[in-house]
C-alpha positions in Angstrom: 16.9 -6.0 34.1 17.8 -2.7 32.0 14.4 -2.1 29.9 13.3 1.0 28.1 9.5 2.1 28.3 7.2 4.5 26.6 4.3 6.0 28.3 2.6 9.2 27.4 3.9 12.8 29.0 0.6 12.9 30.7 0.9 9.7 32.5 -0.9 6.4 31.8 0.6 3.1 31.8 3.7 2.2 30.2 4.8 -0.3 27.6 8.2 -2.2 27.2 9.9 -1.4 23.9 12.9 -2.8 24.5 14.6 -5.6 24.7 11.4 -7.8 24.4 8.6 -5.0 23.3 4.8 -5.4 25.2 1.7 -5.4 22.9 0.9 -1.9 22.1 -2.8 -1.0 21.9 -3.9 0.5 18.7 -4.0 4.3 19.6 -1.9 4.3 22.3 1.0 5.9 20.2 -0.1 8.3 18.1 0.9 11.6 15.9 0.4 15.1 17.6 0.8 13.8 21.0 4.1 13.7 23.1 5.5 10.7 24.9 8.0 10.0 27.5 10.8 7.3 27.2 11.9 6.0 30.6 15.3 3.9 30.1 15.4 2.0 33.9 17.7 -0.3 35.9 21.1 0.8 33.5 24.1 1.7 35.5 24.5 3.6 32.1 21.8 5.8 31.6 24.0 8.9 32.4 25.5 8.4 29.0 22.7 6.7 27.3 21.3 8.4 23.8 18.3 7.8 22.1 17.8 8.7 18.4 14.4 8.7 16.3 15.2 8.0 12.8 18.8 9.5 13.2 18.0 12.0 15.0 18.6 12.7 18.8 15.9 12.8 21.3 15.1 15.5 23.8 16.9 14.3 27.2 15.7 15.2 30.0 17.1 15.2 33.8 16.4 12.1 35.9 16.5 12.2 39.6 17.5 8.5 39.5 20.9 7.4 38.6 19.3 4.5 37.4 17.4 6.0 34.8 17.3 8.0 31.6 14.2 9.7 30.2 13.7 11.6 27.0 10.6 13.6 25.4 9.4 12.6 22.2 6.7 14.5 20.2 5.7 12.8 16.8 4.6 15.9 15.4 2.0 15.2 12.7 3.6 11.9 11.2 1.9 8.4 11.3 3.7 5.4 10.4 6.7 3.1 11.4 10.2 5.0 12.9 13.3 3.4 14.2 14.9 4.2 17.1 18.0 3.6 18.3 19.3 2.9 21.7 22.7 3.5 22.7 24.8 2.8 25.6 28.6 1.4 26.4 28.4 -2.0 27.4 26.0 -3.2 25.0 26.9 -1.0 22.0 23.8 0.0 19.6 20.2 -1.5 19.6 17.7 -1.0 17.1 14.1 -1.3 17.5 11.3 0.4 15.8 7.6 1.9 16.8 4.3 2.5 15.3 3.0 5.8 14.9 -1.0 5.4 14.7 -2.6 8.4 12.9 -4.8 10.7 15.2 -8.2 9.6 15.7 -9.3 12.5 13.4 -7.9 10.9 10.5 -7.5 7.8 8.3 -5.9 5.1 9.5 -2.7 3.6 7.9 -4.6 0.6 6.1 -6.3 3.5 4.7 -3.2 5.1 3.3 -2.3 1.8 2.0 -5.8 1.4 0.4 -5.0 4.9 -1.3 -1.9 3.8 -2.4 -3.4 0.9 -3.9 -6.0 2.4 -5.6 -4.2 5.7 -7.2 -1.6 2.8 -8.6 -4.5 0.6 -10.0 -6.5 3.5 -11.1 -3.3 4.5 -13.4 -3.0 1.6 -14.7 -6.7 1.3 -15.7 -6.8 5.0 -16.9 -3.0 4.4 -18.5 -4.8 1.7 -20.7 -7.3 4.4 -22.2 -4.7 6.0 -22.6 -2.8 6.8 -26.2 0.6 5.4 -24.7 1.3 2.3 -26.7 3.6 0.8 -24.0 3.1 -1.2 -20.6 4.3 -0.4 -17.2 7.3 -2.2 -16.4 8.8 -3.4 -13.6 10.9 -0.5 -11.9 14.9 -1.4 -11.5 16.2 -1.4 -8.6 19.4 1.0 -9.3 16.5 3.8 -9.4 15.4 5.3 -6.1 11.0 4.0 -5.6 9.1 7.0 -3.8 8.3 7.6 -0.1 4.6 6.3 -0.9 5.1 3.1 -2.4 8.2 2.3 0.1 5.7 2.8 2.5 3.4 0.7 0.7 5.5 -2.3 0.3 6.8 -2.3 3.8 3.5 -2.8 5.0 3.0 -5.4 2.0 6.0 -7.3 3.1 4.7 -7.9 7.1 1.8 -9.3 5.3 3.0 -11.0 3.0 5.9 -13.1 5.8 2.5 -13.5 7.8 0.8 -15.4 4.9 3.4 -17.5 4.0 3.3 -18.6 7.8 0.0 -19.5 7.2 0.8 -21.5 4.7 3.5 -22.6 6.7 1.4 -24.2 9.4 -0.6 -26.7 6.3 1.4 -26.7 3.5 -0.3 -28.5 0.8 1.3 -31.2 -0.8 1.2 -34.2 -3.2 1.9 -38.3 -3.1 5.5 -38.4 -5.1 6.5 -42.1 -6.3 10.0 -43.0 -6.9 11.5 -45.6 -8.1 14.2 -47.2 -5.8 16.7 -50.0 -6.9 17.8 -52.2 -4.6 19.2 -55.8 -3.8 16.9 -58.8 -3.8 18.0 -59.2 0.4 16.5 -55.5 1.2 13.4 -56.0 -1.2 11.7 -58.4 1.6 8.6 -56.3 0.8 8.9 -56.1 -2.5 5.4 -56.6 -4.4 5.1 -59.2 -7.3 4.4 -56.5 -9.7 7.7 -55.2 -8.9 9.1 -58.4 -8.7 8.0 -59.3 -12.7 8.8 -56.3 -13.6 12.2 -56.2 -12.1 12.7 -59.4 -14.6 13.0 -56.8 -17.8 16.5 -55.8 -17.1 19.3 -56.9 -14.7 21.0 -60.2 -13.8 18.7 -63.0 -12.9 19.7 -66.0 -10.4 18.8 -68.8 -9.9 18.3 -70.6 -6.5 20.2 -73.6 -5.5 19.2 -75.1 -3.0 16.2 -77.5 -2.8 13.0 -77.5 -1.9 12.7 -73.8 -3.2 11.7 -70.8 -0.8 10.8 -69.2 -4.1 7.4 -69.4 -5.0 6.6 -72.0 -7.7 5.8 -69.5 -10.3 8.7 -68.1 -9.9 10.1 -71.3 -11.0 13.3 -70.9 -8.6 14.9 -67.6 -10.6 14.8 -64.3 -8.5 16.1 -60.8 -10.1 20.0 -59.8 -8.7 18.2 -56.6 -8.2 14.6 -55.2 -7.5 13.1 -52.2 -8.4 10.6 -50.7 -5.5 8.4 -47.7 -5.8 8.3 -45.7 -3.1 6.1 -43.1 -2.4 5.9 -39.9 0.0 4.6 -36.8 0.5 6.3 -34.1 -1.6 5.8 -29.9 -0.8 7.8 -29.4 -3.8 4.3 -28.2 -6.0 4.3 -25.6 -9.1 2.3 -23.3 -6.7 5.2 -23.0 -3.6 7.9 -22.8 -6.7 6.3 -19.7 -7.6 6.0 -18.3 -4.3 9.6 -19.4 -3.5 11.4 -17.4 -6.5 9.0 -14.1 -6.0 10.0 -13.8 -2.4 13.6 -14.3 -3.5 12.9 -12.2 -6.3 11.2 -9.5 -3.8 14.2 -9.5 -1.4 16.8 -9.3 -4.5 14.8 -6.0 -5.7 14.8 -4.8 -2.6 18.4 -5.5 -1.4 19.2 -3.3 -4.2 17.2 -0.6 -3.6 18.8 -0.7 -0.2 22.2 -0.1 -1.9 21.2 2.9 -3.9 19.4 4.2 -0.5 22.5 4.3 1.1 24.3 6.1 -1.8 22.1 9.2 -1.3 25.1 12.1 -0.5 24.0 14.0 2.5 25.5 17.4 0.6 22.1 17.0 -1.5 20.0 17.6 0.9 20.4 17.2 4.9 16.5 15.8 4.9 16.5 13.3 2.0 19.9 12.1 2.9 18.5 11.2 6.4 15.2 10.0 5.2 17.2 7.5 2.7 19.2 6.2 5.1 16.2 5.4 7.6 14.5 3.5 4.4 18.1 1.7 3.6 18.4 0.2 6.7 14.6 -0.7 6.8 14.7 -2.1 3.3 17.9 -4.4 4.2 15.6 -5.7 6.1 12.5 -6.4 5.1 15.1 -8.3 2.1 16.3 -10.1 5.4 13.1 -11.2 6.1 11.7 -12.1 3.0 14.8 -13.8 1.8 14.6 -16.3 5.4 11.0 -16.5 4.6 12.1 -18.1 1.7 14.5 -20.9 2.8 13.4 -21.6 6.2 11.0 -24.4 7.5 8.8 -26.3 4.0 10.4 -23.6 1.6 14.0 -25.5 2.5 12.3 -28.8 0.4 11.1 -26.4 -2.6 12.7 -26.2 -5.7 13.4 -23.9 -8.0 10.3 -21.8 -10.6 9.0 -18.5 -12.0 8.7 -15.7 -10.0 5.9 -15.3 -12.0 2.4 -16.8 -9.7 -0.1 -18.3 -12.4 -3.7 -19.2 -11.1 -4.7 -22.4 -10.3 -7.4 -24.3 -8.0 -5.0 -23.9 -5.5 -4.6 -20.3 -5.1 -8.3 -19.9 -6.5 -10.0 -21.9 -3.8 -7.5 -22.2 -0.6 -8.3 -18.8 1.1 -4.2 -18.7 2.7 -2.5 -19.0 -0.8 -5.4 -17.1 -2.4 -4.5 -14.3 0.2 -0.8 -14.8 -0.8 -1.8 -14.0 -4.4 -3.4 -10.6 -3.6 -0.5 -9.6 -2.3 1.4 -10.6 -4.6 -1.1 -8.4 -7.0 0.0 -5.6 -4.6 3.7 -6.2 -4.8 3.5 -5.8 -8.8 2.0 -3.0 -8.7 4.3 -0.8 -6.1 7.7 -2.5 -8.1 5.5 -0.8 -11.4 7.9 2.1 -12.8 5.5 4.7 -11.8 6.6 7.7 -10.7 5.5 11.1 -9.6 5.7 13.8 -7.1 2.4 12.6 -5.1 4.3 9.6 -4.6 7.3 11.4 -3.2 5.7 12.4 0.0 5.8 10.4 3.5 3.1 9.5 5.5 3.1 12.8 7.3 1.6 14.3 4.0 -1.1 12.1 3.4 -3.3 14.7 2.8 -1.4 15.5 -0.7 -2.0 12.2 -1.4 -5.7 12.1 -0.8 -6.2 15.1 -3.1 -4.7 13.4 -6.2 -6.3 10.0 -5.0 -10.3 11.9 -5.2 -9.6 12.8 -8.5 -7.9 10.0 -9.9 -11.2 8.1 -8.2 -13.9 10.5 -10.0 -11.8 10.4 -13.4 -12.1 6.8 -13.5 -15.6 6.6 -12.3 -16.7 9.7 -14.8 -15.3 7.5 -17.6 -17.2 4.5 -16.7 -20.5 6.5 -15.8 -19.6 8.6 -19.6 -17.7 6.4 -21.4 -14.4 6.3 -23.1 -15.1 8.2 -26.0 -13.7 11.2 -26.2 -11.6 10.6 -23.0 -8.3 12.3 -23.5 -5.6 11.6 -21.2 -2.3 12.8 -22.5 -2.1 15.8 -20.4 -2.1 13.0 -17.3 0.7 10.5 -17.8 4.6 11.9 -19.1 6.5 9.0 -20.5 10.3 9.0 -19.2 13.2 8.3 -20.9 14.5 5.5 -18.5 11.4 3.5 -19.6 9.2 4.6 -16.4 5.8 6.5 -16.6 5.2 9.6 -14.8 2.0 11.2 -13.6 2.3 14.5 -14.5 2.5 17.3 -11.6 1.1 20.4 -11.4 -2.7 21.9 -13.3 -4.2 18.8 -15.0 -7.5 19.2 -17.1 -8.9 15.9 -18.9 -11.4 15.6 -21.2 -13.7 13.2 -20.6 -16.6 13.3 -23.6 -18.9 15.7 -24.6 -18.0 19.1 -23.3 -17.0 17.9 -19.8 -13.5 18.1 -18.6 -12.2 17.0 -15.0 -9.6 19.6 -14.0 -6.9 19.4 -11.3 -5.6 21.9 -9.2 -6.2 24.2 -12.1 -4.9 27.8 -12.2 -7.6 30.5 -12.4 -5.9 33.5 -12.5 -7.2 37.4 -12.8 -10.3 37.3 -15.0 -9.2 40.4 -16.8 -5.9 38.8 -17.6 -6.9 35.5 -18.8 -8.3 34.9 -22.6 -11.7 33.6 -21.9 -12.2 36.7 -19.4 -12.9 33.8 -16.8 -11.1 33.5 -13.5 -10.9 35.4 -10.1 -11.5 38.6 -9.0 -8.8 38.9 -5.9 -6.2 37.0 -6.6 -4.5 33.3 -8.5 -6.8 30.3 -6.9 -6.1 27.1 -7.3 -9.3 24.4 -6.3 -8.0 20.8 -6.1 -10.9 19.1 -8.2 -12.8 21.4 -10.9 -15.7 19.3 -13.0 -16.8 21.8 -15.3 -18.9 21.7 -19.3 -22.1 21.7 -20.7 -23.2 18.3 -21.3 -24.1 17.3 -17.5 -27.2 16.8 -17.5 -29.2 19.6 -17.4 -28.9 22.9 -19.6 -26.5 25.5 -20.5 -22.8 25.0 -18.4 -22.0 24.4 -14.7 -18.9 24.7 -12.5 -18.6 22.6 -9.9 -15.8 22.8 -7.5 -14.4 20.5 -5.3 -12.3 20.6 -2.0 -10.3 17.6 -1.0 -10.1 17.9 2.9 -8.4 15.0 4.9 -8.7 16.1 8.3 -12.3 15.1 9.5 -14.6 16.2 12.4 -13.3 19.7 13.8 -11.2 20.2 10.2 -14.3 20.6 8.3 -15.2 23.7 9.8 -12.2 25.3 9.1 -12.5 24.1 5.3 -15.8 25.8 4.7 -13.9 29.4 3.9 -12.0 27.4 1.3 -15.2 26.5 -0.4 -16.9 29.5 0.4 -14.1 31.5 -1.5 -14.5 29.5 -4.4 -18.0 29.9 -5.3 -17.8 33.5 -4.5 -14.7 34.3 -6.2 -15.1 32.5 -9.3 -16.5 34.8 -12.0 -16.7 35.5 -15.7 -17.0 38.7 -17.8 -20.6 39.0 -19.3 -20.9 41.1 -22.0 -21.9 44.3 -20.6 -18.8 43.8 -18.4 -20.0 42.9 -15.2 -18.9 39.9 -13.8 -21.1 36.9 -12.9 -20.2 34.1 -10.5 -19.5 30.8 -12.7 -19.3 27.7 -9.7 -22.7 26.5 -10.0 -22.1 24.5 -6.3 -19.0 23.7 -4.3 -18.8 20.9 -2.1 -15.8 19.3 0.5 -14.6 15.7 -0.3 -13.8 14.4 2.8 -13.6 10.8 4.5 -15.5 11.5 7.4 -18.4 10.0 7.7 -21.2 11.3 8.9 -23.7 10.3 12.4 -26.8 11.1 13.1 -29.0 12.8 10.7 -32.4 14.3 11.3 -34.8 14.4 8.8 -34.5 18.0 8.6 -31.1 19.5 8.5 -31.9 22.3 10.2 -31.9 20.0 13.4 -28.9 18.4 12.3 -25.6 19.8 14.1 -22.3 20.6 12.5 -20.2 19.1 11.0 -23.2 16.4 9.6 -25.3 19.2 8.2 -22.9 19.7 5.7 -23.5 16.1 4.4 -27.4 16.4 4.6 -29.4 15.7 0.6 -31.6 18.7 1.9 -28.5 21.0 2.6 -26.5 20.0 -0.1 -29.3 20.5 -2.5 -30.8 23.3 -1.2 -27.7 25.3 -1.0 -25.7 23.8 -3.7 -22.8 23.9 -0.9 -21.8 20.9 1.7 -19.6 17.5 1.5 -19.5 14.2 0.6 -17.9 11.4 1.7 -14.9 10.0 -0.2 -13.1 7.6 1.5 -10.3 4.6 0.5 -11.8 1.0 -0.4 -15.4 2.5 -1.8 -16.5 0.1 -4.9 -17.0 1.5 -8.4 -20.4 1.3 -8.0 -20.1 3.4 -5.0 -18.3 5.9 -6.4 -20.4 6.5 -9.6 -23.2 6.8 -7.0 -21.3 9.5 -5.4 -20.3 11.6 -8.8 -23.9 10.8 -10.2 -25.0 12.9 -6.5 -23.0 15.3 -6.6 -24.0 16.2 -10.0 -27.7 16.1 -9.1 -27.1 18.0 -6.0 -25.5 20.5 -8.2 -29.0 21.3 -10.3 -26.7 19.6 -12.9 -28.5 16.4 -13.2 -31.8 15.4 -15.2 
């Protein structure tokens, strides 16, 4: 039978893609590596073409007639791709694979996580904000970034999972209904439905003699009997809800799908090919959610909301309680939220995870601070279609006091800038800057931090970055010498660090860096940042790195 296999260049064993795919382990496809596709038993493979997201494959020569093969490398891109099979005779099949990132880095629930959080850490920090507006719900004539596509898709395999779940034990209710029928078919008929059945109708009487009737009765019967049935119903408040927001879900993203497919390729060769990947992906997942919706209990549903309300039922059953986080999910990547960050594919991550650390320690500096004196309208841009924008580019906050949070702020030439503070070779640019005089301790401190999301090997090529910063960093005292200003510098990375000696000094690289002696001896190291931390957990973190700093109490 024709199959088509994928098994890495340097050999290993190989899984079936195609036409029923194998279970592939976690890991076995991954970014940065290169792969081999092995199309076998065709009597077509001479003309056979395989394309990875619209885009042909490397063929390469077979010394079977039988069989096609093609290199594949990744490159530095984790996530879903489609590929596309095709050969005459069978026309064009589509099938897609999962790109796990390398072992270095996050994993994909860990670029959803980020996604997750930088979305509800707007929407916490948009409410501080002195926007007098809410978030809507984005339309679907407007084109959603990369990120949150991303985001959703993921959402949506989830989200047809759980309502399988729910699928396999529905809960329902006891529904009576009241049937009317004639006295013959009511042979079960109860006497309380019997009297009753009295109040209205024709009533006859019974001719013949002795009665069959009993003598109560006194030989009358009702022409027709009213019977309550009962039977289990699945049509409850809680699967009407779920039922219109999976239709509503599919609608949205049908549509998105349309304006996908609109994207002119004169605009740009890339986008163009990119959108018409995500078209054809978002048709589907509408497929998918839109069967979800009608097939197997949903067909007995009626119509409600697309609006899910809390009740015992998704508070206490863990499978419709896990619906409802999702749902949580899906409201906030449909949110009108916009932004460059959010433009980038999964190949980017790192981009992301810069803007995710400081969205992270802005929120956590304003609950470790407080609110007052928090000013935020340098972070969110308010749009003219009625969407919010987080704005790109140098960000500083205030957040109280004389502290500010800056990001990716420009310190140019310290002779050239106003406040004869900046750098002495040449414009730098540190992702995270948390900088003022009311840290702590006295007089003001500088502390810059570098948002690294390669781990392991990667931190050792970050520590120039750092190294640069606190070196280069200077102001212009008055007898016009000038004096270094980063009081520590530190890597946020989401590597997490094994075994620690008690002194660091016995510790090996890269886990020195992390060590409370280093960091605080030094004033120079990392700390671990990584997606899903708690609040708690992440004032912790700010509250160290300030004490680390000689900043603290």
């Amino acid at each position: 039978m024709t199959a088509l296999y994928i098994q890495a260049e340097g050999g290993g064993p190989a899984w079936q893609v195609w036409p029923v795919p194998d279970a592939v382990p976690a890991g076995a496809v991954r970014e940065g590596a290169s792969y081999l596709f092995e199309l076998r038993d065709s009597d077509d493979a001479s003309v056979a073409d395989l394309l990875i997201d619209d885009e042909p494959v490397e063929a390469l020569r077979s010394r079977l007639p039988t069989v096609a093969r093609w290199r594949w490398q990744p490159g530095f891109h984790a996530g879903m791709v489609e590929a596309m099979l095709r050969m005459s005779g069978i026309g064009t099949r589509r099938f897609e694979v999962t790109i796990d990132p390398d072992l270095r880095k996050l994993t994909r629930d860990d670029f959803d996580t980020m996604v997750r959080e930088v979305l509800q850490d707007t929407f916490a920090l948009f409410s501080l904000s002195a926007f007098r507006k809410g978030i809507a719900r984005q339309p679907s004539n407007r084109l959603p970034p990369l990120a949150r596509l991303e985001f959703l898709r993921s959402r949506s395999d989830e989200i047809v999972a759980a309502v399988n779940a729910i699928a396999r034990s529905p809960r329902h209710y006891l529904h009576a209904k009241d049937v009317t029928v004639p006295a013959h078919r009511a042979a079960r008929a109860t006497g309380l439905e019997i009297i009753k059945s009295f109040r209205s109708g024709v009533i006859r009487t019974e001719a013949i003699s002795p009665s069959r009737l009993p003598a109560a009765l006194k030989c009358r019967l009702p022409a027709r009997i009213t019977l309550r049935h009962c039977h289990n119903s699945l049509d409850i408040p809680e699967h009407r809800q779920i039922k219109a927001c999976l239709q509503s879900w599919g609608e949205w993203l049908s549509g998105v799908a349309e304006s996908l497919a609109k994207v002119e390729l004169a605009d740009n060769r890339e986008i163009a090919t990119r959108a018409g990947s995500w078209a054809t992906r978002a048709q589907r997942i509408s497929r998918r959610l839109n069967h979800a919706s009608a097939a197997g209990f949903m067909a007995e549903v009626g119509e409600g909301p697309a609006l899910l309300r809390m009740s015992p039922i998704f508070r206490n059953d863990p499978v419709y309680r896990r619906f409802y986080r999702l749902w949580q999910d899906m409201n906030l990547g449909l949110a009108a939220l916009f932004g460059d960050f959010l433009q980038m594919p999964l190949a980017r991550t790192y981009e992301l995870y810069e803007l995710w650390c400081f969205l992270r320690l802005l929120r956590a500096a304003v609950e470790e601070y407080g609110a007052t004196g928090v000013n935020l309208s340098n972070l969110f841009l308010n749009e003219a279609s009625g969407g919010v924008a987080i704005a790109a580019g140098a960000i500083t906050v205030p957040i109280g006091g004389d502290r500010v949070l800056c990001f990716q702020r420009q310190y140019r030439e310290y002779w050239v800038e106003d406040g004869r503070e900046g750098s002495f070779s040449r414009t730098m640019a540190p992702d995270i800057v948390l900088a003022g005089g009311d840290l702590g301790g006295p007089g003001r401190h500088v502390i810059v931090l570098d948002a690294k999301y390669r781990i392991n090997d990667g931190l050792n090529d970050a520590l120039s970055s750092i190294h640069t910063y606190r070196d280069a960093l200077v102001h212009e005292v008055e007898s016009g010498r000038p004096e270094g200003i980063v009081t520590a510098a530190y890597l946020l990375t989401p590597h997490v660090p094994t075994g620690l000696q008690m002194d660091f000094k016995d510790t090996p690289m890269p886990g020195r860096l992390f060590h409370p002696q280093y960091r605080e001896k030094f004033r120079f190291g990392a700390v671990t940042l990584r997606p899903g931390m708690s609040g708690e957990d992440l004032r912790t973190c700010l509250r160290t790195i300030v004490a680390d700093a000689g900043a603290g109490a």
